[in-house]
Backbone as CSV, one residue per row, in Angstrom:
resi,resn,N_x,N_y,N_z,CA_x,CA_y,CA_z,C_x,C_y,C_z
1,UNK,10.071,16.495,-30.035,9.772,15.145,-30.516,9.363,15.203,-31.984
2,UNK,9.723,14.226,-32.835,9.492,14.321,-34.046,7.862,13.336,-33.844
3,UNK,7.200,14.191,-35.517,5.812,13.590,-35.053,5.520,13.249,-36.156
4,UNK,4.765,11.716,-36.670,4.582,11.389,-37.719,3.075,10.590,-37.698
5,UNK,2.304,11.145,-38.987,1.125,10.344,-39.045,0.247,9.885,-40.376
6,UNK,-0.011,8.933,-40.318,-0.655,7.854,-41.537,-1.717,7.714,-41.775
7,UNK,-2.109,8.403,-42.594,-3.852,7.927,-42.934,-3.909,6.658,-43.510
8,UNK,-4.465,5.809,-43.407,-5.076,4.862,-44.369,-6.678,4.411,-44.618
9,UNK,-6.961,4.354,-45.443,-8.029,3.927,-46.262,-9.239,5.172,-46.100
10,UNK,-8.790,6.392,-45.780,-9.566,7.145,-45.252,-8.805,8.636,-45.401
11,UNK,-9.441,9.836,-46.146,-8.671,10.927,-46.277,-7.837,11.681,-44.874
12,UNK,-7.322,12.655,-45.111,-6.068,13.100,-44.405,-7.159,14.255,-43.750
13,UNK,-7.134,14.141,-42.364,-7.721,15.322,-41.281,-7.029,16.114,-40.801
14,UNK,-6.631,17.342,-40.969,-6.244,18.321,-40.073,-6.130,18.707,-38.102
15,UNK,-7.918,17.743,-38.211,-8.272,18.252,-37.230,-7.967,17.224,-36.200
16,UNK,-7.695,15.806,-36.954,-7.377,14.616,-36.439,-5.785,14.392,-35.854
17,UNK,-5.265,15.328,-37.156,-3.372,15.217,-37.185,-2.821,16.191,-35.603
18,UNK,-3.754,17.255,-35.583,-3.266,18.220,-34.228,-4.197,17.429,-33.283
19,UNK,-4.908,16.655,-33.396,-5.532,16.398,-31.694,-4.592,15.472,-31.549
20,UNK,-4.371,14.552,-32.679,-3.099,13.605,-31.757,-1.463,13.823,-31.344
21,UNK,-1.463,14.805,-32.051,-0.094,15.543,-31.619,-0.543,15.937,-29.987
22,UNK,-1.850,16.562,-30.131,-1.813,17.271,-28.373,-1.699,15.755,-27.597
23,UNK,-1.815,14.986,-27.823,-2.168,13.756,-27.095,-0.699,13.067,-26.323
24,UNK,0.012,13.512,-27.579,1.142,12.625,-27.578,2.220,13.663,-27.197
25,UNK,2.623,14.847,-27.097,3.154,15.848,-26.651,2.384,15.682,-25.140
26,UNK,1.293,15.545,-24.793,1.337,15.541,-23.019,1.974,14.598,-22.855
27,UNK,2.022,13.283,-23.246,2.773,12.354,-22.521,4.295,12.904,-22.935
28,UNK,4.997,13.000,-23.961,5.881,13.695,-23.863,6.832,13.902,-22.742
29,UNK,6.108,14.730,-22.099,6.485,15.880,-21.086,6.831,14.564,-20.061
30,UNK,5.861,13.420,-20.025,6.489,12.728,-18.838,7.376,12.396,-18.794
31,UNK,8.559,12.348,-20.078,9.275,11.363,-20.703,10.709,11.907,-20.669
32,UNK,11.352,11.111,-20.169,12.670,11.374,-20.024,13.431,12.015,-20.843
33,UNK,13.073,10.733,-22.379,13.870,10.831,-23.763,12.674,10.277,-24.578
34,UNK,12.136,11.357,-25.031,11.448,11.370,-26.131,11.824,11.351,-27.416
35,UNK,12.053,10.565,-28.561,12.737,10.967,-29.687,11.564,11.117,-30.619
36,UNK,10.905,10.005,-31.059,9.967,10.030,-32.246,8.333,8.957,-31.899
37,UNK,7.542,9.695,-32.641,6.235,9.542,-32.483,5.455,8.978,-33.664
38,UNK,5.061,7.973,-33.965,4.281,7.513,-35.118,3.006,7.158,-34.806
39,UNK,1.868,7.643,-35.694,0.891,7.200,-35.346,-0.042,6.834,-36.563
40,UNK,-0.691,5.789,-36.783,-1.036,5.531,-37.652,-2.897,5.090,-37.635
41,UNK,-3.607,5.925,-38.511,-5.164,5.796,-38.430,-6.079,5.511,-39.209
42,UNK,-6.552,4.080,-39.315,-7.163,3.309,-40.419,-8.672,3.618,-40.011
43,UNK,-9.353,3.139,-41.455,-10.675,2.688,-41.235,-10.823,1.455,-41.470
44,UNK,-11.104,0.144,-41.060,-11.273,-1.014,-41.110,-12.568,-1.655,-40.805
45,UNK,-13.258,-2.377,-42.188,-14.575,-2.823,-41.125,-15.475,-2.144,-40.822
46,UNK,-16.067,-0.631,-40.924,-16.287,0.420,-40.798,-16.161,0.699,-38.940
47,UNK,-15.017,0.580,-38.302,-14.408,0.301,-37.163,-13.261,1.570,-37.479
48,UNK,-12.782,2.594,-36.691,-12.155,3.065,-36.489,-10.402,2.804,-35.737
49,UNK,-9.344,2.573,-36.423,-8.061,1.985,-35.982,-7.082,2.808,-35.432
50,UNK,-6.283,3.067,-34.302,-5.938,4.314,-33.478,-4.666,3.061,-33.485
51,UNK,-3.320,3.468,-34.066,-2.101,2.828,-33.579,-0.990,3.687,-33.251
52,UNK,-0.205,3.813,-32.202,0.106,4.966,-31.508,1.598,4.327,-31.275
53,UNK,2.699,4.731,-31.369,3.898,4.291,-30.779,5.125,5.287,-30.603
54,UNK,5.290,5.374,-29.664,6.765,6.076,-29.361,7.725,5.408,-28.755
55,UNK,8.892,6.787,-29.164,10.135,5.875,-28.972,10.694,6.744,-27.653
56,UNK,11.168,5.969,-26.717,11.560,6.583,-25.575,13.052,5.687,-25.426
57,UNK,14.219,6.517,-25.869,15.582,5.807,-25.437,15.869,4.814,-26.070
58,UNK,15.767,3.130,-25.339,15.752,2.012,-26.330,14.429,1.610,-26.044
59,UNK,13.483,1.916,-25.349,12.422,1.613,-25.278,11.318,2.251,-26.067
60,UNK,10.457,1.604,-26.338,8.965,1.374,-26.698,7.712,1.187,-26.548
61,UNK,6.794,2.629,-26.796,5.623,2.557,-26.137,4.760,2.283,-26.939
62,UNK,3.609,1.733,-26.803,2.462,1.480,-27.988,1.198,1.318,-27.335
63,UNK,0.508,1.935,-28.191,-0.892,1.733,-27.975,-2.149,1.417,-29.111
64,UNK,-2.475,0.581,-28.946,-3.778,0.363,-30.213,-4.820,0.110,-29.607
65,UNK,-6.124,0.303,-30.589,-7.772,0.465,-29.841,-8.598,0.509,-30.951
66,UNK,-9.553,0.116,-31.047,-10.521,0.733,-31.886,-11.629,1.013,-31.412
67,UNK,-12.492,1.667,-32.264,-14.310,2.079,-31.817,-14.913,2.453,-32.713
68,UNK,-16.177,3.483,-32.850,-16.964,3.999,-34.528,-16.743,4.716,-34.462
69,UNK,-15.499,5.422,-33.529,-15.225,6.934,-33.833,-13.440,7.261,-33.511
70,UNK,-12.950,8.035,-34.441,-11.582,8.028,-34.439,-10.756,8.723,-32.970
71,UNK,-11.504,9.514,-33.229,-11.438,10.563,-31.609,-11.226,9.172,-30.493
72,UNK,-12.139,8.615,-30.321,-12.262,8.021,-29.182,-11.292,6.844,-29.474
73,UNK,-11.083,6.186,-30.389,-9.696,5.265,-30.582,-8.526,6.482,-30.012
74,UNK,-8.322,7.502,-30.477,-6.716,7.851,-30.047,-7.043,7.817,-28.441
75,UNK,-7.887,8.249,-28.020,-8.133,8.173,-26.686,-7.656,7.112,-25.822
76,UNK,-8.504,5.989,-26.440,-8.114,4.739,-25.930,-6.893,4.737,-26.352
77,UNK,-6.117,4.434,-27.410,-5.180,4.070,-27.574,-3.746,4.384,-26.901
78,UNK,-3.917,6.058,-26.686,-3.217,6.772,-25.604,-3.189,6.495,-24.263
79,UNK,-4.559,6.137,-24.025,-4.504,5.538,-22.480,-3.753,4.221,-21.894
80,UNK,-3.925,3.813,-23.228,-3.403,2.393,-22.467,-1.486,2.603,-22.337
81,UNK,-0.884,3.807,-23.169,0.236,4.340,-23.050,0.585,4.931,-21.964
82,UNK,-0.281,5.944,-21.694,-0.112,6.239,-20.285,-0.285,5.634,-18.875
83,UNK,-0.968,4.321,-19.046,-1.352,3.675,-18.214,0.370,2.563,-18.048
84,UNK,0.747,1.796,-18.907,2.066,1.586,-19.328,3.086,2.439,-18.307
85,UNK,2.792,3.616,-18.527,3.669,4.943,-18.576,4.265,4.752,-17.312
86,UNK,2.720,5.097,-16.722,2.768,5.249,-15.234,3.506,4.124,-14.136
87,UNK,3.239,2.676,-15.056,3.309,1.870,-13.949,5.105,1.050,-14.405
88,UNK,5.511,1.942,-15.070,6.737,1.764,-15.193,7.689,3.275,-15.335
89,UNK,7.217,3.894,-14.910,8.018,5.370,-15.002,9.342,5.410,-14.685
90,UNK,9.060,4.931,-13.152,10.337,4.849,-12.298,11.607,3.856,-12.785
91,UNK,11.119,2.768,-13.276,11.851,1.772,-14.014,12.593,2.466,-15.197
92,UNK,12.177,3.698,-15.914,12.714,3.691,-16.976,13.607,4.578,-16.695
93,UNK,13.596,5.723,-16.031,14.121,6.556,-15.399,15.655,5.379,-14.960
94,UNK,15.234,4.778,-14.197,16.296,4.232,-13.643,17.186,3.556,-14.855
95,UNK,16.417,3.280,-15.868,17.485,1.807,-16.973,17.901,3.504,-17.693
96,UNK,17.379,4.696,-18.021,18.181,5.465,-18.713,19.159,6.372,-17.687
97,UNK,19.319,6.050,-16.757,20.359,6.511,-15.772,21.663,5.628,-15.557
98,UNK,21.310,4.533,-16.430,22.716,3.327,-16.232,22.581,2.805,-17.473
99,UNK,22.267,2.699,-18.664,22.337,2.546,-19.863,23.604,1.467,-20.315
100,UNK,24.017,0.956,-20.558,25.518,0.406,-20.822,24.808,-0.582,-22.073
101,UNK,26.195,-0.855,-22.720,26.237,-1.542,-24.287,26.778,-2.932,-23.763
102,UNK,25.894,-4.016,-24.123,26.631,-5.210,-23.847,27.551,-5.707,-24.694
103,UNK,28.230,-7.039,-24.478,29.162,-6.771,-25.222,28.808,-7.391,-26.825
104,UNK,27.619,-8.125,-26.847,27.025,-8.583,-28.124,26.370,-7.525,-28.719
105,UNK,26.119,-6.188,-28.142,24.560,-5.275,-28.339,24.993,-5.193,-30.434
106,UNK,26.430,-4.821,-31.066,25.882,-4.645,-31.989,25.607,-5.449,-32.756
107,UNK,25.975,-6.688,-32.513,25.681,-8.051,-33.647,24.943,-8.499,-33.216
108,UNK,23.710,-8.095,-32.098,22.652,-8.849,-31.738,21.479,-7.940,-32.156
109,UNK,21.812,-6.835,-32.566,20.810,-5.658,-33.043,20.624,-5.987,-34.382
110,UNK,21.545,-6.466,-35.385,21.176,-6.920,-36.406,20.826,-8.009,-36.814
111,UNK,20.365,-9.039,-35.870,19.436,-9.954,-35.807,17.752,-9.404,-35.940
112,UNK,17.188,-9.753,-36.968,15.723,-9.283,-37.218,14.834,-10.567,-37.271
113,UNK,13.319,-11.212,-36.265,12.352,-11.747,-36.673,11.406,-11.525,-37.434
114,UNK,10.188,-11.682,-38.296,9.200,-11.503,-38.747,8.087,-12.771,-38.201
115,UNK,7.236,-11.657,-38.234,6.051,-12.104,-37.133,5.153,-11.676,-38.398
116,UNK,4.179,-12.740,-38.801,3.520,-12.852,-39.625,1.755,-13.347,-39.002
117,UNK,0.804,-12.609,-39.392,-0.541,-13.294,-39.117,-0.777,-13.734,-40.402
118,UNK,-1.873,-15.203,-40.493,-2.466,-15.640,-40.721,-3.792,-15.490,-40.807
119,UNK,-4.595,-15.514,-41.992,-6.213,-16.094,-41.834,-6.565,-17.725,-42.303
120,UNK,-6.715,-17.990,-41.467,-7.568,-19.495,-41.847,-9.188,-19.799,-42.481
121,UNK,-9.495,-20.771,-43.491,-10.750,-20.699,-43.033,-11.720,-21.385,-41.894
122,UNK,-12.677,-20.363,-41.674,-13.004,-20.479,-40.434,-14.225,-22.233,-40.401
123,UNK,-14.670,-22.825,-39.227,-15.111,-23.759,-38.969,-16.368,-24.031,-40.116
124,UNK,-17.359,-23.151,-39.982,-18.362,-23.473,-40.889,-17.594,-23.298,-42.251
125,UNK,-16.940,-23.328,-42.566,-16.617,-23.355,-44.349,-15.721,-24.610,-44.012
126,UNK,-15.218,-24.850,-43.189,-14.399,-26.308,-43.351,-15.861,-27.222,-42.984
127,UNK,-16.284,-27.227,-42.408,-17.477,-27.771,-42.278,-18.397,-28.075,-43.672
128,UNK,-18.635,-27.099,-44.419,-19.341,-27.369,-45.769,-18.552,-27.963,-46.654
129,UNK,-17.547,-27.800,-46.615,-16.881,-28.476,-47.434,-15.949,-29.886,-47.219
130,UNK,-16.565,-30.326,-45.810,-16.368,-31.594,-45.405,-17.969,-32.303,-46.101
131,UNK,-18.849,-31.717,-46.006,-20.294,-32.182,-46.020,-20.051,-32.417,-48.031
132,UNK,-20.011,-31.322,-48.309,-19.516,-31.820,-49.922,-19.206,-32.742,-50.570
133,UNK,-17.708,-32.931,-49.785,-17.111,-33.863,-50.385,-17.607,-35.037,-50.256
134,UNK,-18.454,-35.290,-48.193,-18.923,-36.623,-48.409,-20.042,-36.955,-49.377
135,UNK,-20.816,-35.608,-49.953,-22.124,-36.101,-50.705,-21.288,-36.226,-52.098
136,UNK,-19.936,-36.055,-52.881,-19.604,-36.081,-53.718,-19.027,-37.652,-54.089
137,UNK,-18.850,-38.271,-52.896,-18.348,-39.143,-53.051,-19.256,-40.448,-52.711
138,UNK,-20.525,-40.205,-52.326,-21.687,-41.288,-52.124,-22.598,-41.339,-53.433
139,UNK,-22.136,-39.972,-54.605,-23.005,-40.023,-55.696,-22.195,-41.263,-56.425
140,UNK,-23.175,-41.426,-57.571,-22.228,-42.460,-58.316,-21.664,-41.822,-59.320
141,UNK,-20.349,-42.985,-59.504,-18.913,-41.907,-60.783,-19.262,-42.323,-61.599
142,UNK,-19.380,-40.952,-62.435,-19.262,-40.739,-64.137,-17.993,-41.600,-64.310
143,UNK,-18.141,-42.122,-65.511,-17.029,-42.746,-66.495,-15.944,-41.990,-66.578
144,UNK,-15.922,-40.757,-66.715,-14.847,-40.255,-66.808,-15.364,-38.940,-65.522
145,UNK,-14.079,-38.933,-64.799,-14.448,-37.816,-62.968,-13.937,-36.454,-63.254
146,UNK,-14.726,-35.772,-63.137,-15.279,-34.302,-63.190,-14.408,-33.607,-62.144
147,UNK,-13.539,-32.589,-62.673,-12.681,-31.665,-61.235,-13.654,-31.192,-60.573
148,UNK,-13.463,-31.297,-59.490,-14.087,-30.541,-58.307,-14.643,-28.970,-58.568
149,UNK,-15.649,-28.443,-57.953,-15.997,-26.993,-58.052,-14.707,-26.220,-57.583
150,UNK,-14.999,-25.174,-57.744,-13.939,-24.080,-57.436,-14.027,-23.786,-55.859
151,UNK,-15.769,-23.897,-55.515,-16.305,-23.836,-54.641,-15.680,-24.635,-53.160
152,UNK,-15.479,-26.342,-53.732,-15.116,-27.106,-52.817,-14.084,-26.981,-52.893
153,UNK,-13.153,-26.642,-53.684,-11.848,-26.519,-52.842,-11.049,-25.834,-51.629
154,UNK,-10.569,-26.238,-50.747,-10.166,-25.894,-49.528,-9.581,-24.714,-50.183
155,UNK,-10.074,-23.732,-48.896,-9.275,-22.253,-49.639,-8.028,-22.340,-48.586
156,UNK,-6.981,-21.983,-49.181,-5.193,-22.044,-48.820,-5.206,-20.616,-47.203
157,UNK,-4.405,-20.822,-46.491,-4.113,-19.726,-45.338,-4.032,-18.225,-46.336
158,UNK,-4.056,-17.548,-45.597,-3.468,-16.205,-46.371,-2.880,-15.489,-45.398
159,UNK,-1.631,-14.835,-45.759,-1.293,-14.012,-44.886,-1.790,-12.192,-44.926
160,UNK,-2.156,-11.848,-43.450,-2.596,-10.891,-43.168,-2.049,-9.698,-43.792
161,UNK,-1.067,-9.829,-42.539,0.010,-8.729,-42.912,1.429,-9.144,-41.902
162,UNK,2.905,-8.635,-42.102,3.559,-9.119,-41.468,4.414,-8.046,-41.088
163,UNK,5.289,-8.058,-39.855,6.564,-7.099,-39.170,7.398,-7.745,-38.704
164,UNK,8.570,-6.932,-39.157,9.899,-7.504,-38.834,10.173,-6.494,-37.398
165,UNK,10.590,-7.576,-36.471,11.110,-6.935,-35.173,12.366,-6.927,-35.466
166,UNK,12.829,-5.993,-34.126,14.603,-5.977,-33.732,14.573,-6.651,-32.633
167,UNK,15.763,-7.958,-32.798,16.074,-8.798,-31.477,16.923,-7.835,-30.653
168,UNK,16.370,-7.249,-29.456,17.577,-6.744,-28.584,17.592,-7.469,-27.294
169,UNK,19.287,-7.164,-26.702,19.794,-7.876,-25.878,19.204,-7.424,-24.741
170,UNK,18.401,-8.032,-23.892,17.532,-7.932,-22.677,17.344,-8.807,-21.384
171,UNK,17.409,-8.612,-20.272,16.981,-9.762,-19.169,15.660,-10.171,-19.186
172,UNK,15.095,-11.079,-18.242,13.657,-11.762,-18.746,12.701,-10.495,-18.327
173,UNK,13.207,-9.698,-17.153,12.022,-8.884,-16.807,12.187,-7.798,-17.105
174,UNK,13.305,-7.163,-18.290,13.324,-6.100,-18.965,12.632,-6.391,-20.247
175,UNK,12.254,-7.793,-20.694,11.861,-8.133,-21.688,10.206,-8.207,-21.814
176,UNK,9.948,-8.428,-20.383,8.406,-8.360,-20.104,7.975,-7.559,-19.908
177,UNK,8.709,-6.204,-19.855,8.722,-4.735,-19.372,8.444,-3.993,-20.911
178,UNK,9.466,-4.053,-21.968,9.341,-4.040,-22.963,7.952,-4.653,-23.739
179,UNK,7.643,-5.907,-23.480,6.276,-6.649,-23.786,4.969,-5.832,-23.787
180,UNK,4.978,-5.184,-22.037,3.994,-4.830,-21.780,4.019,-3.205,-21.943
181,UNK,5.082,-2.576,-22.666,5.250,-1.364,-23.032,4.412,-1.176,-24.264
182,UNK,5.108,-2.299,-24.999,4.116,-2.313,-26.353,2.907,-2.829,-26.597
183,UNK,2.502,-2.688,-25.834,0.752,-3.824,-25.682,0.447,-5.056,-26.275
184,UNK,1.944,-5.875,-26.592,1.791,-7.360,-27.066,1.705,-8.310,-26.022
185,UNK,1.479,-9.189,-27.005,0.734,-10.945,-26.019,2.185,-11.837,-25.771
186,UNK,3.947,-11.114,-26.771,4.616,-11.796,-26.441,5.623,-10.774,-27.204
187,UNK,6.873,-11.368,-27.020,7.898,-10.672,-27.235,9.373,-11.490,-27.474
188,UNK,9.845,-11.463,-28.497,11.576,-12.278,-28.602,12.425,-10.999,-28.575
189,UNK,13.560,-12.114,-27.794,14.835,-11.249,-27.144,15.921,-11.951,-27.233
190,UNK,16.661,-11.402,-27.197,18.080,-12.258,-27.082,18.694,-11.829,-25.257
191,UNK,18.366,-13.089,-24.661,18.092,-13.059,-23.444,20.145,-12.821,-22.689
192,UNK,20.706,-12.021,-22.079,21.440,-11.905,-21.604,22.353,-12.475,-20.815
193,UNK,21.420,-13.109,-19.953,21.677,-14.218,-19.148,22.012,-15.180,-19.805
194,UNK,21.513,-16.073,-20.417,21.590,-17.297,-20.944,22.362,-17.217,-22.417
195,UNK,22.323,-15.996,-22.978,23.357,-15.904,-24.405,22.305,-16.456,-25.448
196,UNK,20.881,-16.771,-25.113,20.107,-17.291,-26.324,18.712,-16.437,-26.570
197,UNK,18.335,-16.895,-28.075,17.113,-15.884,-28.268,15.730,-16.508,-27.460
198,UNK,15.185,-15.970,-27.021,14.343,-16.161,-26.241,12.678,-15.633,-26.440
199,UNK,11.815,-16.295,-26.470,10.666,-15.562,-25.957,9.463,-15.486,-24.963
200,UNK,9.129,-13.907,-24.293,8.123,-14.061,-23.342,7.098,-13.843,-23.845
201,UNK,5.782,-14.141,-23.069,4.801,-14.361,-23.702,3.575,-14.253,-22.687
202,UNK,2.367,-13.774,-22.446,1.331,-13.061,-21.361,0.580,-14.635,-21.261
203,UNK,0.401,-15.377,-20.898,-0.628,-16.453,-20.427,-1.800,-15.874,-20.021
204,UNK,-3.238,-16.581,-20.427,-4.135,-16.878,-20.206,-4.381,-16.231,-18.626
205,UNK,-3.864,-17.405,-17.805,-3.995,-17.015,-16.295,-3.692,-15.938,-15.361
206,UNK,-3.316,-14.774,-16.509,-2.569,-13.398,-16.530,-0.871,-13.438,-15.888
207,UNK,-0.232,-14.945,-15.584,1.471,-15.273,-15.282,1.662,-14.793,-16.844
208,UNK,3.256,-14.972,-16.573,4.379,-15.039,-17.492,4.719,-16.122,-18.156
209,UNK,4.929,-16.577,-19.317,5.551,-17.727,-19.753,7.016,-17.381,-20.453
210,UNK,8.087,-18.212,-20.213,9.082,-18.258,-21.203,9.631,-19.195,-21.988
211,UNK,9.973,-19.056,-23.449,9.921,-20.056,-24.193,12.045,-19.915,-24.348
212,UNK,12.979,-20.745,-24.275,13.774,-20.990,-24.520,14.720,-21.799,-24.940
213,UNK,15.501,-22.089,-25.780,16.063,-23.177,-26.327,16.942,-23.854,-25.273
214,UNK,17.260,-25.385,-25.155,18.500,-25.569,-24.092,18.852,-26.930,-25.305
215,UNK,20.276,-27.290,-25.051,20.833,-28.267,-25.649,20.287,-29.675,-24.773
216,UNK,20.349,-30.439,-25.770,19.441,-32.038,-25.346,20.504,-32.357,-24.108
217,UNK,20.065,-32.908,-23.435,20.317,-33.716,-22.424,21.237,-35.136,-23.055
218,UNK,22.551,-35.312,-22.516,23.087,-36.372,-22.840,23.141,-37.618,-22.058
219,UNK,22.646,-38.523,-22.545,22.329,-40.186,-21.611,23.861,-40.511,-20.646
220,UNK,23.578,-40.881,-19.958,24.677,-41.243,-19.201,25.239,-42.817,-19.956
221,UNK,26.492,-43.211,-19.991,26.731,-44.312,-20.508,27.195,-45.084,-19.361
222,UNK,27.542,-46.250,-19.427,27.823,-47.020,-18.655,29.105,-47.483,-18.515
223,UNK,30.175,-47.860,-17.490,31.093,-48.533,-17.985,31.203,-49.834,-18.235
């Protein structure tokens, strides 16, 4: 297995780079088709960031975690891979024993989303600066009106950080399979069945949701 790893915001460990290799070489071994291993380890927040992903076939494993100690993020982060692992083993075994190319797979592979987070500001700052404006506007106006502080102005979204996925061609419960491989809350596909892009998504109530496009409904006319 090829093995790759990222420090960020935090120098390069030796001792960090071989414990997660041992980590990720045991699971390995469970693995049918192991190709490549990325793992990537921030300090954030003074919070420790453990992001873990391998590539198994066309599938995708992932794991992320944090804690105040790096050790114990890969830990977690691994576990929740192996936990994944386990409760789909047999499943994968089986989809890399019948593998087949649909007939869209290569012009649907070069379909790419980007999935972008957001920060907003949060309630108490929209809050003060609702309270502002009303005391700005009960004072009485100067003759000539004064720009606003720098202060009161609504501060704009910002984006976090963003990733571009690969749309691949999938059924709904290879897609939720995939979902829950990678430890996301949702997942777009270009759904097989239906010929459209699609996405699943983990609900609240721990069900499934699916989001899909259908053409409008046409009124019946009359004669």
């Amino acid at each position: 297995m090829q093995f790759n790893i990222t420090f960020r915001q935090f120098g390069a460990s030796d001792s960090l780079k071989e414990y997660a290799r041992e980590k990720v070489e045991r699971v390995n071994r469970l693995l049918d088709r192991a190709g490549e291993a990325h793992v990537v380890l921030s300090l954030e927040r003074h919070l420790h960031h453990a992001d873990i992903t391998i590539h198994s076939g066309a599938w995708v494993l992932r794991g992320r975690d944090k804690s105040d100690d790096m050790y114990a993020s890969i830990d977690l982060a691994m576990d929740k891979i192996e936990r994944q692992l386990r409760r789909y083993r047999d499943k994968l075994k089986t989809h890399h024993g019948r593998e087949r190319v649909h007939h869209r797979q290569d012009l649907v592979e070069q379909l790419r989303v980007r999935h972008a987070v957001f920060e907003l500001p949060d309630v108490e700052e929209l809050t003060s600066l609702a309270e502002a404006s009303a005391a700005s506007e009960a004072a009485p106006k100067p003759a000539v009106a004064a720009a606003p502080p720098a202060s009161a102005q609504p501060r704009a979204s910002r984006e976090v950080r963003a990733t571009h996925l690969t749309v691949k061609p999938l059924s709904v419960d290879d897609a939720v399979m995939q979902m829950n491989l990678m430890d996301n809350d949702f997942y777009v596909f270009h759904n097989v069945e239906s010929e459209s892009l699609c996405i699943v998504y983990r609900r609240k109530d721990g069900q499934y949701g699916l989001i899909e496009p259908h053409a409008p409904a046409v009124a019946a006319t009359g004669t």
